[in-house]
N, C-alpha and C positions, 0 to 999 in steps of 0.2 A: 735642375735645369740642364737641360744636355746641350753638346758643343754648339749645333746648328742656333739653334733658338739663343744661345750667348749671343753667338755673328751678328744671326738678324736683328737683337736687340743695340747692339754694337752700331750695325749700320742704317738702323732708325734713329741715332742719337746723334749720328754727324750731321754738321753742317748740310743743307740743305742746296740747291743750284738753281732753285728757283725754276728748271724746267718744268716742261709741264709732258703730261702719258697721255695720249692720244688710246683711248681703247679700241679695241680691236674690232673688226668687223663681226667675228664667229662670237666673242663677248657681249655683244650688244644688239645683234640682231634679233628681231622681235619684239624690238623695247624704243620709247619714245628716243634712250639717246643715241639710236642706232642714226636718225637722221641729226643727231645736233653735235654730233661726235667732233666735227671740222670747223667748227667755229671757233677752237683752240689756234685755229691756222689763221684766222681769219687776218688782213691787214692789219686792223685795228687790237685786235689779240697780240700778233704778234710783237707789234711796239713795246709791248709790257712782259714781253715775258718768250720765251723757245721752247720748242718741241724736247723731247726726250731722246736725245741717242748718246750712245758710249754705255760705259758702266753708272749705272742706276743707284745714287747714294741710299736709296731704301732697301738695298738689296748686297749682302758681303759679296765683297769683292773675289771675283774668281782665280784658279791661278792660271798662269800662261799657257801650260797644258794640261789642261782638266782631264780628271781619269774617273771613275763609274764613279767612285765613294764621292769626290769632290761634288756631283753631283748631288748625291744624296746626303750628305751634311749642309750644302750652303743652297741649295734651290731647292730640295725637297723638303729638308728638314727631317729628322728621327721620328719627330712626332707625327708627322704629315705620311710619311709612308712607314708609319709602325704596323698596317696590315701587310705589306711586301715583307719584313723583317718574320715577323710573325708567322704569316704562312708557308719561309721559305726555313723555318725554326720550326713548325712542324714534320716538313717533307725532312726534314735534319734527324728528328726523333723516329719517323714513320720508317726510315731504313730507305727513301730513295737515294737514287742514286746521285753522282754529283751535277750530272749534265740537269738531273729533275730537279733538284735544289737550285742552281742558278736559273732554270726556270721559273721558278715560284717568287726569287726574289726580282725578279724583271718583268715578272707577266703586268703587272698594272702601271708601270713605268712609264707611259701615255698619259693615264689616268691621273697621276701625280704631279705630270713635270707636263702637260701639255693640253690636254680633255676630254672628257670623257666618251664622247659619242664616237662609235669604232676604234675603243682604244686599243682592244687586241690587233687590229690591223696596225696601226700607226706605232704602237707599242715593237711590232716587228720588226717595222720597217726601220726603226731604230736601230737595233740592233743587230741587224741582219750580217753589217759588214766584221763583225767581230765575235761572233759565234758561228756555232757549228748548223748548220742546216735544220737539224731534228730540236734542236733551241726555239730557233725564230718561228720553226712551223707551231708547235707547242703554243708559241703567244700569240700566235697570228689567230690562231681556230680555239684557243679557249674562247673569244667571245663567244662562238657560237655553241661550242659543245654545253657551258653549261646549262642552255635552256633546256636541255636533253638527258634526263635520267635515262643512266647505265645499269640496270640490276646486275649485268658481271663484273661490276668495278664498287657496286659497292654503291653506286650515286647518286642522289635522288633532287631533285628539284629542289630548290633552297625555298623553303618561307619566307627567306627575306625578299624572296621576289615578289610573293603574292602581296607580301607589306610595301612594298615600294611601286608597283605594277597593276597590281590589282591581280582579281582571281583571270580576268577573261584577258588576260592579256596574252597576245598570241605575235610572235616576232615575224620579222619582215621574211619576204620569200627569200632573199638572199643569205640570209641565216639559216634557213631551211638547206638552202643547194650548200651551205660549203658545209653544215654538219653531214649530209649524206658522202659528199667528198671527204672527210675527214675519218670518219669512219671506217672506211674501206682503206686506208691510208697507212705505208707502213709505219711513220711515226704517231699514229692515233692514242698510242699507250701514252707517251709522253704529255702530249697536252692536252687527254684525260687526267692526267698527275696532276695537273693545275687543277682544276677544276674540285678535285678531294681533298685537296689541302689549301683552298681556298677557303678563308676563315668570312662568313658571311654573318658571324657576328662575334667578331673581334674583339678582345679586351684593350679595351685605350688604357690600364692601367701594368696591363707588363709590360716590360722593356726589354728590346734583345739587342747585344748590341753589333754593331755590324761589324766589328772586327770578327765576328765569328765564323765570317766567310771570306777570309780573307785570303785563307788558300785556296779556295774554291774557283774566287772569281780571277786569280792569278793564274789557274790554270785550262780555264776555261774561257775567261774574257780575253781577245787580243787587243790590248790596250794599245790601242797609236802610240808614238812616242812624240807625236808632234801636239798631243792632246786631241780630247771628243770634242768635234766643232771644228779643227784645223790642221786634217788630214788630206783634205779634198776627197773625203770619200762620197758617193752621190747621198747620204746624208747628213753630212756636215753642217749644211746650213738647219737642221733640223735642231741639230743639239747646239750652235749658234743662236737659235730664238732661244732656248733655256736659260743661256749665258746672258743676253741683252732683250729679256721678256717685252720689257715697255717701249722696242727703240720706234720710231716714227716711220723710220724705213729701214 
């Protein structure tokens, strides 16, 4: 059992507060308790029981200034994002370079700590304020490029699409306009490097461990000193929903 999954198990076994997690709108929408979601709030609810805010006893406790890993041990979990570890432990073997390795271990970083639908944009916009430009762009436009075999990279459309998608699935136009934008683009190389060392069918039985990049992302991540979530950078509040997932407001 590796560190994270100790934590969460750790902080599944504390004492409990009785709050209550109001789920999210993006969580529930489409779904009967998208309208019954508030009745947590209700007068009579509330008599018996509060809302969710602060630090979340289901969830290890973070530290005062959280740095990438603290993430990824205590809200992602090893296990959780063993294909970030993984893909970024190929591009390691495959001879990329260091900017494309930290690439590979952050392109799905949305997908993990937040959800999935346009995670390569939101995945950027993460990171944006603490990498280097040819970084964010990389994660920003692998959503798109992978729907798009490369014969001079080597690329070809993954199977697992057609398993998960179907044969006739054909992506949105705006997928379409930023793959032609991206393309033509000087850092295109780069996050086509995601897109090849993106393991689209992953083994959940290796283990890499993330100390393995840990000069990597020291020299390439500018780690706030005030911690991710409370730099006041303009996504702060983004890696704050990470830190306090279930708060009310």
């Amino acid at each position: 059992m590796d560190e994270s999954q100790t934590a969460l198990l750790r902080a599944l076994d504390a004492p409990q507060t009785g709050r209550v997690a109001v789920k999210s709108a993006l969580g529930t929408m489409g779904t009967p308790e998208y309208f019954t979601r508030f009745e947590a709030v209700s007068p009579g609810a509330l008599a018996k029981h509060k809302v969710m805010m602060g630090d979340d006893p289901a969830l290890p406790k973070m530290p005062k200034a959280p740095t990438l890993f603290d993430f990824f041990r205590l809200r992602f979990g090893v296990t959780q994002s063993s294909h970030l570890l993984q893909s970024a432990n190929l591009a390691l073997k495959n001879g990329v370079d260091e900017k494309g390795v930290l690439a590979c271990l952050v392109h799905d970083i949305a997908m993990v700590g937040l959800f999935g639908c346009d995670h390569g944009y939101w995945g950027a916009q993460l990171i944006t304020p603490y990498v280097d430009e040819e970084i964010a762009f990389a994660v920003r436009y692998h959503q798109a490029l992978r729907f798009f075999p490369d014969p001079a990279f080597g690329y070809e459309y993954p199977k697992a699409y057609i398993d998960l998608f179907g044969e006739d699935y054909k992506p949105e136009p705006y997928i379409y306009a930023d793959y032609q934008y991206a393309k033509n683009h000087k850092c295109y190389g780069l996050s086509r490097l995601i897109t090849l060392n993106d393991l689209y069918s992953f083994d959940p039985n290796v283990k890499v461990d993330l100390e393995l990049f840990t000069d990597i992302v020291g020299r390439h991540f500018r780690q706030p000193k005030e911690g991710l979530g409370f730099d006041n950078s303009p996504v702060a509040h983004m890696w704050r929903s990470m830190i306090w997932p279930r708060n009310f407001l």
